[in-house]
N, C-alpha and C positions, 0 to 999 in steps of 0.2 A: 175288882176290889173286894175284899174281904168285910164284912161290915162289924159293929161290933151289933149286939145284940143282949137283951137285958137275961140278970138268972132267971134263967128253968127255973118253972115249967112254960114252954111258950110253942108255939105249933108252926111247921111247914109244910108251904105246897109243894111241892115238887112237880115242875110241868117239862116230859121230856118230849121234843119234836123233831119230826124231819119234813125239809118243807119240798115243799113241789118247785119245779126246773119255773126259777125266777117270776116267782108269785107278786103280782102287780099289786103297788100296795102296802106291801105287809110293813114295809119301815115306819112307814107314817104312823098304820096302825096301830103298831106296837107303841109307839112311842104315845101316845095318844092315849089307849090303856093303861099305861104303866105312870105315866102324870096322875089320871085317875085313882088307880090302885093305890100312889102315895099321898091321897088324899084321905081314902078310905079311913074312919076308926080303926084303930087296932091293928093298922099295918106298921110294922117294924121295922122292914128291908129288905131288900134283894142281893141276889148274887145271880149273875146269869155270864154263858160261855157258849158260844155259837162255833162249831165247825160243820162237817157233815150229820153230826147230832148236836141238837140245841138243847142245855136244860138250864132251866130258870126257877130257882130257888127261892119263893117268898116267904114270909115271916109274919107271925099273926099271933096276939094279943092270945087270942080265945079260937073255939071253933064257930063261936057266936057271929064271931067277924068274919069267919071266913064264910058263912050262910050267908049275912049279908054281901058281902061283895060278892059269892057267886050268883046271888040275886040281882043283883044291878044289871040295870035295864040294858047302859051303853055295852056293860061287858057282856050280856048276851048276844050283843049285835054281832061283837066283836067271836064271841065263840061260831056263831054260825057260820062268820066267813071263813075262819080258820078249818071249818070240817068244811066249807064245800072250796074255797079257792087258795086257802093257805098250806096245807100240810097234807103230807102223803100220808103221814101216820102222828102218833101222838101218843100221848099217855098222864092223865095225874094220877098222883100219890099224894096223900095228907096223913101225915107223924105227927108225934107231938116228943119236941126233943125234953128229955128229961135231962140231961148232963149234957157240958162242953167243955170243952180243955183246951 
C-alpha cells in the first residue's frame, strides 16, 4: 500500500535486505518491531515489498525521531539479530524528502 504522508519536509529510512536461507524467527520479529516503530513519536508510515530483495521504507517526523527509535532499546535487540541470524546482507539510507508528486 501506498501511504499518504504529510508536506515536505519529512525524512526516510530506507532499509534494504537479503535474508538468509529461512531465518527462524524473522516474521514474528518483524512484525513485533514494526508494532513498535508505529508507536514510536514521529513515525509516519511505511511502505515495504519483500522478494529476493526486501526494502522497507519508513517515514519520520524529524531526524530527532529517527535517533530515538534507533535508540530503543527493543530495536536494538532486534538489529542484533538481524546482523547475526537474520540477513546475508543489508543496508540503511536516511533522506530527507523535500518534494512529492
Amino acid at each position: 500500500m501506498i501511504i499518504n504522508t504529510p508536506k515536505p519536509p519529512y525524512y526516510a529510512v530506507i532499509f534494504t535486505s537479503i535474508l538468509n536461507e529461512d531465518p527462524k524467527d524473522y516474521e514474528e520479529e518483524a512484525e513485533t518491531v514494526l508494532n513498535l516503530a508505529q508507536s514510536q513519536t514521529g513515525f509516519l508510515g511505511i511502505e515495504s515489498a519483500r522478494d529476493v530483495l526486501g526494502i522497507s521504507v519508513t517515514y519520520w517526523d524529524s531526524l530527532e525521531s529517527i535517533q530515538k527509535w534507533s535508540q530503543n532499546t527493543r530495536h536494538a535487540i532486534a538489529k542484533k539479530k538481524g546482523k547475526t541470524d537474520f540477513y546475508k546482507a543489508y543496508r540503511t539510507r536516511i533522506s530527507k524528502v523535500e518534494r512529492e508528486y
